[in-house]
N, C-alpha and C positions, 0 to 999 in steps of 0.2 A: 341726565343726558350726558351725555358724550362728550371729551377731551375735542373740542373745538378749532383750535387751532394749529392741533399738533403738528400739522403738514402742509406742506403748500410746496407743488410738485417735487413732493421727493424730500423738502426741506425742512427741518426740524424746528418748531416755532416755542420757544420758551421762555425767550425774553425779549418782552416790546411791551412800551406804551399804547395807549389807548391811539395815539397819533402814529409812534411807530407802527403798529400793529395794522393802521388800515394802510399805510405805505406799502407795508411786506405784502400784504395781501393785494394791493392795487399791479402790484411786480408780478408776484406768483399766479396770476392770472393766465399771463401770456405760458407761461413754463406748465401751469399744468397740462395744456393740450399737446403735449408730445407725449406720447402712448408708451408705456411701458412693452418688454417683448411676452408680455401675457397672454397677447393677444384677442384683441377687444371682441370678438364675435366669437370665441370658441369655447365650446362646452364641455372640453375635456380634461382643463386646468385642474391642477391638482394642490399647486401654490396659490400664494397672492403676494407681490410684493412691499404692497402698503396696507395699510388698513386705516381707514373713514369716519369707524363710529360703529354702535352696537344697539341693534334695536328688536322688540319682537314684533310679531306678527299681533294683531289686537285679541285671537282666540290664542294665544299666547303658545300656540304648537311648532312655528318657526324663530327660530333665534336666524336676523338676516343681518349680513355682515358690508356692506359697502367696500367695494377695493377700485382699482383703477379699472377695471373690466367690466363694472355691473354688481349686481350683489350676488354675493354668495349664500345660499340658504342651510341650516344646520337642522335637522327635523330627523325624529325616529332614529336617533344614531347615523346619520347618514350623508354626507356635504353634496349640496347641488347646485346651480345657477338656475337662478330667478327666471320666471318667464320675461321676455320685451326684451327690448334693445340695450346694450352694455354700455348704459350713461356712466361716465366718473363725477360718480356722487361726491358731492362736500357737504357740509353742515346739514349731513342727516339726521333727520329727527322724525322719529316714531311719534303716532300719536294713536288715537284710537278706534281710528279709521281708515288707517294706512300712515303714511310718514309724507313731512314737507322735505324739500333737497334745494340745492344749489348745484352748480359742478358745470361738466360740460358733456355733450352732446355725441353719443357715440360717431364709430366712424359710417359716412354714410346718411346719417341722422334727416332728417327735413327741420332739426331745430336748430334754432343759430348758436354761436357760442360766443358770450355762455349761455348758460341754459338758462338765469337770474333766477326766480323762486318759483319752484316744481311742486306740483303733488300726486300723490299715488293715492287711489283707494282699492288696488290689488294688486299688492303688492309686488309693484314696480310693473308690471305686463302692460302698461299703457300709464302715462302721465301729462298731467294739466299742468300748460302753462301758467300763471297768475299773475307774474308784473314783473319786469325786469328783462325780458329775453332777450340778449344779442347784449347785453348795457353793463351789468357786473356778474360778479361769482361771490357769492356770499357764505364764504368758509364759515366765517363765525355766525353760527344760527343756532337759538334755538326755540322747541316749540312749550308749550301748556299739553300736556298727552289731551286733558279732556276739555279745558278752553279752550286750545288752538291759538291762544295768543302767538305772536314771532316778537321773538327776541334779537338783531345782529347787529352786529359789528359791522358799520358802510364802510370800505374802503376808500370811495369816490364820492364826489356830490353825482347826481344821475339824475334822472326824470323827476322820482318821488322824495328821494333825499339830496337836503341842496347842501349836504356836507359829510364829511367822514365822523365816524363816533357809533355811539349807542344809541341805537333806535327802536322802538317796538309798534305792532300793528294789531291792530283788534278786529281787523277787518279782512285777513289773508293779502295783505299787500295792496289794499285798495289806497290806504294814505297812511302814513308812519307820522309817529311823533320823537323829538329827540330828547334822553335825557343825559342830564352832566356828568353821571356818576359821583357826584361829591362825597367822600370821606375813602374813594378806593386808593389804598397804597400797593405799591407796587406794580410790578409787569400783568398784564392778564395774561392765562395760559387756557382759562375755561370757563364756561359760560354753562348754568342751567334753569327752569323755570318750573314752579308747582305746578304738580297737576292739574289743578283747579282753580287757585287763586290767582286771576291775572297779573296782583300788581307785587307778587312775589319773585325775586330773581335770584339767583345766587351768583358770583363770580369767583375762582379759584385767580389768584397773583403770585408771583414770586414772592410774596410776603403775609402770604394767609389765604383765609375763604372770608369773601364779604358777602351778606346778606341784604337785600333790598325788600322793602313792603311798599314803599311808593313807587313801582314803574320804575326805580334804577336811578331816583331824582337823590337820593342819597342811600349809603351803604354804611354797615357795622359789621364787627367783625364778630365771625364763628370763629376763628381759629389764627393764631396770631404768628410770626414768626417763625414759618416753616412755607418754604413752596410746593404750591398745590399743582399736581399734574392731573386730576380728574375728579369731578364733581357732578352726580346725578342725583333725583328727588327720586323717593320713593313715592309708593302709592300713596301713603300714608300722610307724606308731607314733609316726613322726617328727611333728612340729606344726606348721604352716603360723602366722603371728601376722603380722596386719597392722597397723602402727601409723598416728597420724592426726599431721598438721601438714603447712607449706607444701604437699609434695609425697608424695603415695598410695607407700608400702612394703609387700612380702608376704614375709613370712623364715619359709625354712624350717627347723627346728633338731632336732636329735638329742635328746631328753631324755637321753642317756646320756651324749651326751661333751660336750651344747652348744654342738658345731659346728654353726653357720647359714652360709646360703647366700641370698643376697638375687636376688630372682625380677622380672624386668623386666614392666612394669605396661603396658599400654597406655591408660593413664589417670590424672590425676594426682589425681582426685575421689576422697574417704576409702573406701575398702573395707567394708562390711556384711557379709559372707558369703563362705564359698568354700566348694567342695564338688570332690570327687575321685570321677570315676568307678568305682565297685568295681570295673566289668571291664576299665576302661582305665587303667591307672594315669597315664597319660600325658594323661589328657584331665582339664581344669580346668574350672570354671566361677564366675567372681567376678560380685558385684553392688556396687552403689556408693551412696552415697547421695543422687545424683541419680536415681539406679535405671535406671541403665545396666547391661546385662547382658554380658560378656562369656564365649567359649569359646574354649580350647586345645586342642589335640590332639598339642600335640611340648611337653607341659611347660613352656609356659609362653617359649615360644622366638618365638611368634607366636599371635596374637588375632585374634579374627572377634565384631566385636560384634553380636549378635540382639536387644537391645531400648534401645533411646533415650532415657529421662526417660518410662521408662515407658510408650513406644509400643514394642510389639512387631514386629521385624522377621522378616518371613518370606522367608528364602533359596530359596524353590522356589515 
């Protein structure tokens, strides 16, 4: 999944504590609701000037993009906007039956802001409330593609959580449990969760990628002494972890044996997000933090860029 906390209205999130971290967020709440000049209901946009997060569609034929307008959809060579209303999505997370979200409520809306924890099962054309509406914005989110477990990061104590930290739900937000993170060093920057195995987590810090098998109740480290700007599970289970300095790295690593395998970039600008097509395991999609978007289709062996610093490019 997805570089987590990169933004928070406009704001660049790369160093904070697990305590800082739900301050910023508890702040960035109010800032996210003033609208970029994108303009939130229009279908003509050709830019985007943030970007959210990176997910596909579960028949893996849309690669959908989160901006402050709604999502942007990538399909057949060709950039479009999503059916339904232009929520700014936050802690999007694809799963395999649509994606969970946080964010706020386009303009207009009948939902409150914030939006607290959303789901789509088409993609984005209508979404289910779950728990939280009007109470928080839950940047740091993320899901299980095929458990559906939730992973986030509380800002605030609220209805269901009576504190700030790491929380997860097995239940789509019916009741959360907290856990301490004990053994995570450094700032978090990124948050992801296995496919499958509920009590697996990973976290990307200023100071490595940590690993969890118990729910997040303690972490070791994948990767030590380098700050992680994006961190997603493959289908496989294996962990994709991009780290930031001079020149853009994407390493893929076994959680079992900690064999990694470093993955040629067509870029040398810091990595945000990566996402792996469910039905093509071979096909990749990275973003950057100029918000360059690129796409794979032979694993990462060769790249085809579709959006520029944020100008979308249309191949057809």
């Amino acid at each position: 999944m997805r570089s987590l906390f990169k933004e928070i209205g406009g704001c660049s999130l790369k160093k904070m504590t697990m305590l800082s971290l739900a301050v910023v967020l508890f702040i960035g709440m109010a800032a996210c609701s003033i609208k970029t000049a994108e303009g939130p209901n229009s279908n003509t946009n050709t830019t985007f000037m943030h970007l959210h997060g990176l997910g596909y569609s579960a028949d893996g034929k849309r690669l959908m993009i989160p901006v402050h307008s709604g999502l942007k959809v990538y399909a057949n060579g060709a950039w479009s906007d999503a059916p339904g209303e232009k929520h700014d999505y936050m802690g999007f997370s694809a799963v395999d039956n649509g994606f969970y979200s946080s964010g706020h409520p386009a303009p207009g809306s009948k939902y409150k802001n914030p939006l607290g924890l959303v789901k789509s099962t088409d993609d984005g054309k209508t979404i289910a409330v779950l728990t939280l509406e009007g109470e928080v914005d839950l940047h740091g989110m993320a899901a299980g593609y095929r458990s559906h477990i939730l992973y986030v990061v509380n800002p605030q104590p609220n209805s269901k959580m009576n504190q700030a930290g790491l929380f997860y739900s097995k239940d789509e937000g019916k009741t959360w449990t907290s856990s301490p993170a004990a053994g995570l060093q450094g700032q978090m920057t990124t948050i992801a969760v296995h496919p499958d195995k509920e009590s697996i987590v990973a976290i990307g810090t200023t100071a490595g990628a940590y690993l969890s098998k118990d729910h997040g109740q303690t972490f070791t480290a994948l990767v030590s002494g380098r700050p992680i700007s994006a961190i997603t599970f493959m289908n496989s289970g294996d962990v994709w972890v991009a780290g930031t300095g001079p020149d853009a790295s994407l390493v893929k690593i076994n959680t079992e044996s900690t064999v990694s395998v470093t993955l040629k970039l067509p870029t040398k600008d810091e990595i945000t997000y990566v996402a792996q097509n469910p039905a093509n395991p071979n096909e990749l999609a990275i973003a950057t933090e100029q918000k360059d978007v690129y796409l794979s289709t032979d694993s990462g062996a060769t790249w085809t860029q579709i959006a520029d610093k944020g100008n979308m490019i249309n191949k057809k």
